[in-house]
N, C-alpha and C positions, 0 to 999 in steps of 0.2 A: 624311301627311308632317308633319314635325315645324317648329312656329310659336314663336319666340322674341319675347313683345312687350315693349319695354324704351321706358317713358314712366310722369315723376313724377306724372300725372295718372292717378286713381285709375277716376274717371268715362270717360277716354278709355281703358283698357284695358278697364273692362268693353264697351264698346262694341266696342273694333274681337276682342277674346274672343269676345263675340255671333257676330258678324260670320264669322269663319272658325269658329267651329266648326259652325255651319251649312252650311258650309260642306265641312264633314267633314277639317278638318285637325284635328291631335293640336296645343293651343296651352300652353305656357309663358308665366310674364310675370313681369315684373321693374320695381318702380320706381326702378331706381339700374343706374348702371354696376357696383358690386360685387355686386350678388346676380346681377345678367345672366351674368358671366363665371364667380360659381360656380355656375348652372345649365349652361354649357355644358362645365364640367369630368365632368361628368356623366350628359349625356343628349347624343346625337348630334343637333343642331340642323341643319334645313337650310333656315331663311329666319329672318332675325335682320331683325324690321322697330323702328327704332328713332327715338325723337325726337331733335332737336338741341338744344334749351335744358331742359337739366336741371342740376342742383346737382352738386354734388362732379365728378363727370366730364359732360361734357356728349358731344352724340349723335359727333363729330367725334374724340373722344378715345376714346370707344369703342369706335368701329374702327379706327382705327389701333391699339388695343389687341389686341383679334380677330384682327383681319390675321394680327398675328404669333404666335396659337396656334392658329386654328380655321380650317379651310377650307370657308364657306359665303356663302352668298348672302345680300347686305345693301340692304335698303329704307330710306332714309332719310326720313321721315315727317314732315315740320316745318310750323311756321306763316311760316317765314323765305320770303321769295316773291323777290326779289333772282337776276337771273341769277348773279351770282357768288357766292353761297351754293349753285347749282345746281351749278358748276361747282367749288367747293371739297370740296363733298360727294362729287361725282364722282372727283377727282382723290387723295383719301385713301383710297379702296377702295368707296365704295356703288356698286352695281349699277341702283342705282333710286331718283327722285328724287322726291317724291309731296308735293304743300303741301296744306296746312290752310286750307280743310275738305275733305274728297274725297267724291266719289261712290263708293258701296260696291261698285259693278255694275265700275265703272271699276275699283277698288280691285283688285279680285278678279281681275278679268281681267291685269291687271298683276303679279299676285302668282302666277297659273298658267304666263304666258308666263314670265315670270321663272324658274319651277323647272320648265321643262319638259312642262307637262302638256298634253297634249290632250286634245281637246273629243271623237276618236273613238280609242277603245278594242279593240283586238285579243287575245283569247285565244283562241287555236286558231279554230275555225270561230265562234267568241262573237263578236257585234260590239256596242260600248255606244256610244249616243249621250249625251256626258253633257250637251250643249248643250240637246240635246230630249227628254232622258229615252226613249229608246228603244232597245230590244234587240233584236238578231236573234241565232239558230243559224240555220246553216245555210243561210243568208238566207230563212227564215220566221221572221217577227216575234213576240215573247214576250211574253203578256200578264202583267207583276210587280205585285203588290202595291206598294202604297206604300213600308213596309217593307221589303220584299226588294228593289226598288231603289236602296235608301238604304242597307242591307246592301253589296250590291254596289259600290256608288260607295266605302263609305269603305274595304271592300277590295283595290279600285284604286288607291286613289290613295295608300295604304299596297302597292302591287304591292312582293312580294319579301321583305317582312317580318311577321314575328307580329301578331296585332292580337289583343290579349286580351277575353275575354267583357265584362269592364266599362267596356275602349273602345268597345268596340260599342255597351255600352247607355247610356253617355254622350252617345254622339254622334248614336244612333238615335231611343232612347227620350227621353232629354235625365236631366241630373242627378236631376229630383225623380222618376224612375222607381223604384217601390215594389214593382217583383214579382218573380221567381223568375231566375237566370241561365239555367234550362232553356228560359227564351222562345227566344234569340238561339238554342241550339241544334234547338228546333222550326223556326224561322224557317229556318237556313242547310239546314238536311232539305229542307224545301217548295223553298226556291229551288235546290238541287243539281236536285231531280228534275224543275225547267224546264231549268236552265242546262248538267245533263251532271255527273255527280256524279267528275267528274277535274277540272273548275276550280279549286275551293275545296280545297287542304287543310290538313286537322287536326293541328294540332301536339298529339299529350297532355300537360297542363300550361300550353302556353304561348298556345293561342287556336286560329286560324283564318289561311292567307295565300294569296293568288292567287299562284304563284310566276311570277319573270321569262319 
């Protein structure tokens, strides 16, 4: 799923970047309200987590800008600690109200309830535990590689949509990954031939998708 991070601090977006793409979300960022909203003219966003004190638009004017062109789910991320800061934030359109500094365990767990996700996974007779990393078919349990489970999570959690070869190896392998795109297709062979080779399909051209 797709991560909008909109904060003038340079060092707090790499961080919370860190943070969810280990996560295994697809992350955007943005240090201004104007590059934030010509990102989402663009690319289908669905968690805009944003600061409050920034320059030229600040986090409050942002959404209320959003509101009125995109329909998605908004984090408001601030160091303002003030119940009525909680509750003005609430009242313009955030969905979720999170002060500075957070816990990343917290962070995260707040940012899957928020967009829906579960911790237990259903594809056909597949069951994923993503809390404790465990998989059954059939209910006999499947022993994955490291890999192929992290495969499989960020094809979940992207369920229903394309996930291209070099998101995979971004998110798997990580950026400084140096070798071949033929990995990611070795890799999704071995885990088809644990997980049921009808899970996973192949888009030609466009990647790999668990469909709904």
């Amino acid at each position: 799923m797709k991560i909008l991070v909109v904060d003038d601090s340079p060092e707090m977006v790499t961080i919370l970047t860190a943070y969810l793409k280990k996560a295994h979300f697809e992350v955007y960022t943005a240090l201004n309200g104007r590059d934030a909203l010509a990102i989402l003219e663009t690319e289908k966003i669905d968690l805009l987590i944003v600061d409050w004190m920034m320059p030229e638009m600040d986090g409050i004017e942002i959404i209320q800008t959003i509101k009125q062109v995109a329909d998605l789910k908004i984090m408001m991320l601030t160091a303002k600690s003030e119940i009525t800061d909680e509750v003005e934030s609430l009242t313009v359109g955030a969905d979720e109200f999170i002060r500075k500094p957070f816990d990343p365990q917290v962070l995260l767990l707040r940012i899957k309830r928020l967009l829906g996700i579960d911790e237990l996974h259903h594809v056909g007779d597949l069951v994923v535990d993503m809390k404790n990393h465990r998989v059954w078919k059939d209910k006999v349990e499947l022993q994955l590689t490291k890999k192929e489970y992290e495969l499989l999570n960020v094809l979940l959690l992207n369920r229903g949509r394309n996930v291209t070869r070099e998101q995979l190896i971004d998110n798997v392998w990580g950026l400084d990954y140096e070798g071949v795109d033929r990995t990611v297709d070795t890799h999704i062979r071995r885990l088809r031939e644990k997980i049921g080779a009808d899970i996973i399909t192949t888009r030609r051209g466009l990647g790999y998708c668990i469909e709904k």
